[in-house]
N, C-alpha and C positions, 0 to 999 in steps of 0.2 A: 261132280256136282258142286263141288267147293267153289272152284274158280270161278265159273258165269258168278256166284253171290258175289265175289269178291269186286267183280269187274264191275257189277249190277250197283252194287255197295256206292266202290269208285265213281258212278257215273251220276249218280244220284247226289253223292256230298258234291260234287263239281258243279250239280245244275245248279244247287243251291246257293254255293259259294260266288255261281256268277251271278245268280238272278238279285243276290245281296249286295254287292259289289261293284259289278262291272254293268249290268243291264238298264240302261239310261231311261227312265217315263218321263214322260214330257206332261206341264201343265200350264194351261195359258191365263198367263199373270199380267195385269198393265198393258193387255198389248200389244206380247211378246209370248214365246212359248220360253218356259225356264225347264231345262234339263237337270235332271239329279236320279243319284243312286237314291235305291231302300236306305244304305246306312245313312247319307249323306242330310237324307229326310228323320231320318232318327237322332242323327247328332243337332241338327238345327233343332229340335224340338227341347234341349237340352237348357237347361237356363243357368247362369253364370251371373252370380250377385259380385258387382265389382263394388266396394266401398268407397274405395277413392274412385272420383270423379276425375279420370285424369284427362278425361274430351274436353269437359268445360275448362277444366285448369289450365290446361295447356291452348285450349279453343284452336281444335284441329278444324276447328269445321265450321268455325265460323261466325261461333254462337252469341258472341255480341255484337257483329256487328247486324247478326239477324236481326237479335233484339232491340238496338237501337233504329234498324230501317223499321220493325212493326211499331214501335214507338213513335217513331215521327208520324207514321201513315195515319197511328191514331189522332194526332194531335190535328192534322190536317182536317181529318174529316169533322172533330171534333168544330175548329173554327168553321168549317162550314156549314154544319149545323148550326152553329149559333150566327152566322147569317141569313142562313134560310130565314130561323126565329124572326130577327130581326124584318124581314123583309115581307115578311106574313100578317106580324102584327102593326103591321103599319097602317 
């Protein structure tokens, strides 16, 4: 009687162990289906306060020269708005 519990036991911490683990659901993001475990959706849910700002410090990614292209776009539309003005109130 002992052993089937044991084996029953066994087989049960292993479902679980894979269904936490190893067993991939799929959700479709953007477009695309993104695959991840149980933990994997647990750990991203995880939040991590970084104080120093070392993306922007270091601008791995970009970030001024983004901010300078949304800048200019502005100024752009900006002069052309105040041509339309112009061209309306004529």
């Amino acid at each position: 009687m002992r052993k089937p519990i044991i084996i029953l036991t066994i087989i049960v911490v292993l479902a679980v162990l894979y269904s936490i683990f190893l067993h991939k659901q799929s959700e479709y993001i953007a477009g695309e289906y993104r695959y991840y475990t149980t933990y994997e959706k647990y750990k991203a849910k995880e939040k991590s306060v970084d104080l120093l700002a070392l993306a922007y410090e270091n601008d791995e990614y970009n970030l001024d020269k983004l901010k300078d292209k949304a800048q200019s776009e502005i100024n752009k539309l900006e002069e052309f708005r105040i041509e339309l003005n112009i061209l309306y109130t004529i």
